[in-house]
N, C-alpha and C positions, 0 to 999 in steps of 0.2 A: 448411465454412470451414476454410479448412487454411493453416498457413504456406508461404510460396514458397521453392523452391530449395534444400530440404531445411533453412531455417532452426527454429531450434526456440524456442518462447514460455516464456514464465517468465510465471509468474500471484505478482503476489506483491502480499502484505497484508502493512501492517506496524502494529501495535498496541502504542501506548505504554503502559505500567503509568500506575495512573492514581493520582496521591498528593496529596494533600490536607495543609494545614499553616493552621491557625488558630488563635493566639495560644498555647495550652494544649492544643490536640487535634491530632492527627496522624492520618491513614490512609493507608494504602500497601495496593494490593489486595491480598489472601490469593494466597500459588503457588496454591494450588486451584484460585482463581476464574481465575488466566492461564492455567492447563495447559485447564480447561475450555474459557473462549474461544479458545486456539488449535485445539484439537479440531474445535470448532465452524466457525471457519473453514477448516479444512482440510477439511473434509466439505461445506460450502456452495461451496468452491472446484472440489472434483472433481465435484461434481454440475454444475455450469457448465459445466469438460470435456466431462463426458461426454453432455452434453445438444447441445455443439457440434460431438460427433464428434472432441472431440482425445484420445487415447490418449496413455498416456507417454512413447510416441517421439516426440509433436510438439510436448507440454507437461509444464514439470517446475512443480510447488507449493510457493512457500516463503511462510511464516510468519513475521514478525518480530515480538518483542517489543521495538519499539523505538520510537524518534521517527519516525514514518514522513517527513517533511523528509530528516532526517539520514539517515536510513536508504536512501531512495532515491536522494538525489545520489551518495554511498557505490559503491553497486552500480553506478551509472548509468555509470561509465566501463567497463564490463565490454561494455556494449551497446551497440548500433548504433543504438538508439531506443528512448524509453519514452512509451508513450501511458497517458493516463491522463484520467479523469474529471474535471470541476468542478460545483461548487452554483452557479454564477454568481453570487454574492452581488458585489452591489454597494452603494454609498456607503456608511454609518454600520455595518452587518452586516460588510463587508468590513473596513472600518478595524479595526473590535474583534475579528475575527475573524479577519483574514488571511487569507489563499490559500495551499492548499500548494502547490496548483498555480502559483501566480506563484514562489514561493522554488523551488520546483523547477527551474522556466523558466530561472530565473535564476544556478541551480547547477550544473545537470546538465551532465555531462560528454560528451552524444553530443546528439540532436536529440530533441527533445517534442513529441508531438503532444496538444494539450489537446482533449476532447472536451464536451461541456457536454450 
């Protein structure tokens, strides 16, 4: 599997800090726990590369510590396309849970291909 035309793939995760606020109690994750989860992802991502035959001249890995929504519309005008996965959730899951995949659709700056 290889990209066409000498285009080059961007693999990118993007992982919101995860904070917590209930009346009197506060958590915001530890840097620790994000330096480790991006590690983590970064090693589960090149192992995906490398299993699909892309090298780093076909694909680069980036990691975001961020709203992945925001984070990907963001980028999205840089690219030509962003394909990306969904849970399919529908009715009452979907309502409470939203799609990023639809706010993406609905933001991004070049064309989406949703994949389910």
């Amino acid at each position: 599997m290889t990209a066409g035309r000498g285009s080059k793939l961007t693999i990118l995760h993007a992982h919101p800090i995860q904070q917590v606020v209930l009346l009197d109690f506060s958590y915001i994750e530890p840097p620790e726990k994000i330096v480790a989860y991006r590690e983590a992802a970064v090693r589960t991502l090149e192992s995906w590369c490398k299993d699909l035959g892309l090298g780093h001249d076909r694909a680069q890995i980036q990691v975001e510590t961020s709203e992945p929504v925001d984070t990907i519309i963001r980028l999205s005008a840089h690219y030509d396309l962003v394909v990306m996965g969904t849970h399919g959730r529908t009715g009452l899951d979907h309502f409470m849970l939203g799609s990023v995949a639809e706010r993406v659709v609905r933001g991004a700056k070049c064309s989406v291909l949703i994949v389910r």
